[in-house]
N, C-alpha and C positions, 0 to 999 in steps of 0.2 A: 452586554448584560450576561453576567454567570446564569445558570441553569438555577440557584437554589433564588436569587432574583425574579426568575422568571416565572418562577414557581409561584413565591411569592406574588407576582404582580396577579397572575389569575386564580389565585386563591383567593384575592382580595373582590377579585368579579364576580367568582361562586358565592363569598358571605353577603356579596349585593343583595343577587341574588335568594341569598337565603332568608336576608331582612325584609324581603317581598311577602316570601311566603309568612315570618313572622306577623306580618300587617293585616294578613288575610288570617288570621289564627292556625295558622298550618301551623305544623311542627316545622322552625327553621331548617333547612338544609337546600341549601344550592348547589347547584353543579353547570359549566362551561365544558365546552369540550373545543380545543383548537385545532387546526392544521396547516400547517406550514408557518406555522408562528401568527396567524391570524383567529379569532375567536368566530366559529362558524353555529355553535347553537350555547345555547340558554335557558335554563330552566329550572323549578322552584319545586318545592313539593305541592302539591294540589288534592290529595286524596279524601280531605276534609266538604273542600268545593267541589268535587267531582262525585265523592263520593263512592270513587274505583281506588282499589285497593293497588293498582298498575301504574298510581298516577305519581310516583316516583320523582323527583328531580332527575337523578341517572336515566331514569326509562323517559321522559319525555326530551331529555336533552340528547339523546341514541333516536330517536325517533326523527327531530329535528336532523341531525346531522345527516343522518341516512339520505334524506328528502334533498337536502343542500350540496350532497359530494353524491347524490341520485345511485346510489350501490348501499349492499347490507354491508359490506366489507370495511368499516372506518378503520383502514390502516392507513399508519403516517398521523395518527390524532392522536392527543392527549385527553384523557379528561379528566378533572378536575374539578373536586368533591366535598364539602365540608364535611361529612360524616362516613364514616367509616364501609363501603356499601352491605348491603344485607344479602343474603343467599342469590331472595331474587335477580337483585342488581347485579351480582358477580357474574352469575348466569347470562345476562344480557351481556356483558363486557366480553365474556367470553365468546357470545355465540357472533355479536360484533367484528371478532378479533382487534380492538381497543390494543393498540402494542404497549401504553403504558398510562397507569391510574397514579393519582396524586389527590392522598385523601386527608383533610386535620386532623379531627377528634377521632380517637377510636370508639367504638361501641360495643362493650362489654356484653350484651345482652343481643345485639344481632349482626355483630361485623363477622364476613363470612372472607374477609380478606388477609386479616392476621389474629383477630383474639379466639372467635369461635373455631373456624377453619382457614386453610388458604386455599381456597378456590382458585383462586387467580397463579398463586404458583404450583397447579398440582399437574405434577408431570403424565398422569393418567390423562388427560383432556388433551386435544387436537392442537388447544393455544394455549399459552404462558402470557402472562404482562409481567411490565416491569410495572415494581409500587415503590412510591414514595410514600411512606406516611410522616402524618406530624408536622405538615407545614402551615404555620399558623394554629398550630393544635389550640395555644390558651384562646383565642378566638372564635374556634369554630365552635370550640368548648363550651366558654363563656354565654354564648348565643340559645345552646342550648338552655342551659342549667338557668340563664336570666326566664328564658319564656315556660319553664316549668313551674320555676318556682309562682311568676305570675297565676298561671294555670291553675297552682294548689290556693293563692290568694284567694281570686274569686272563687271557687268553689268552695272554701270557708267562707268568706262576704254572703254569697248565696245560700247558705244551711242560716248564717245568722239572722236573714233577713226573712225568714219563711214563719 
């Protein structure tokens, strides 16, 4: 299996994933993180259930791995992201040392990987990753923009119904 395959195949884990969190009314986004070509954690957004602003797909699937390979250091991992990550997350990837991120959609309004800033390539920091973006973009996209628009439905349905 090529690399852009491979990409693929757990892109497709992370939008599971992200279809989890859509169920629970979270804002869709999943993330996987692998090592060694095996998928070692898992995780969805939560911030809505949790009601912690930390509760991240990236940060809870970083949390999971750490526990799993029992070090803060996840080198030798991939992870793998449907949106694009935000400040915070870059942050965590960074302080992880994550050697390389693989994200769909971009995020015009908080991806701090390539539209806002590139955190993750800024040679000022201690670490670099390598990024893939864009795998599965109309996808990750799609996922979003379907549970928005949702989102704006009912809350039209509910002002009608008052």
């Amino acid at each position: 299996m090529d690399a852009m395959e491979t990409n693929r195949l757990y892109m497709r884990e992370a939008l599971i994933e992200a279809e989890k969190a859509a169920m629970l009314g979270e804002v869709p986004i999943g993330a996987v993180i692998t090592y060694k070509g095996e998928i070692i954690a898992r995780a969805h957004n939560l911030r809505e259930t949790t009601q912690n602003a930390t509760t991240h797909a990236e940060l809870i699937a970083i949390q999971e791995a750490c526990q799993k390979l029992e070090s803060w250091r996840l080198e030798e991992t991939t992870l793998y992201v449907t949106l694009e990550p935000c400040p915070m997350c870059a942050g965590a990837i960074l302080q992880s040392r994550i050697p390389h991120v693989v994200y769909g959609a971009r995020d015009a309004k908080a991806g701090c990987v390539d539209s806002l800033y590139r955190l993750l390539n800024d040679e000022r920091f201690n670490h670099e990753c390598e990024v893939t973006e864009g795998v599965l973009a109309d996808e990750c996209g799609g996922i979003l923009t379907t549970f928005f628009r949702q989102l704006r439905e009912q809350k039209k349905n509910q002002k009608r119904n008052r």
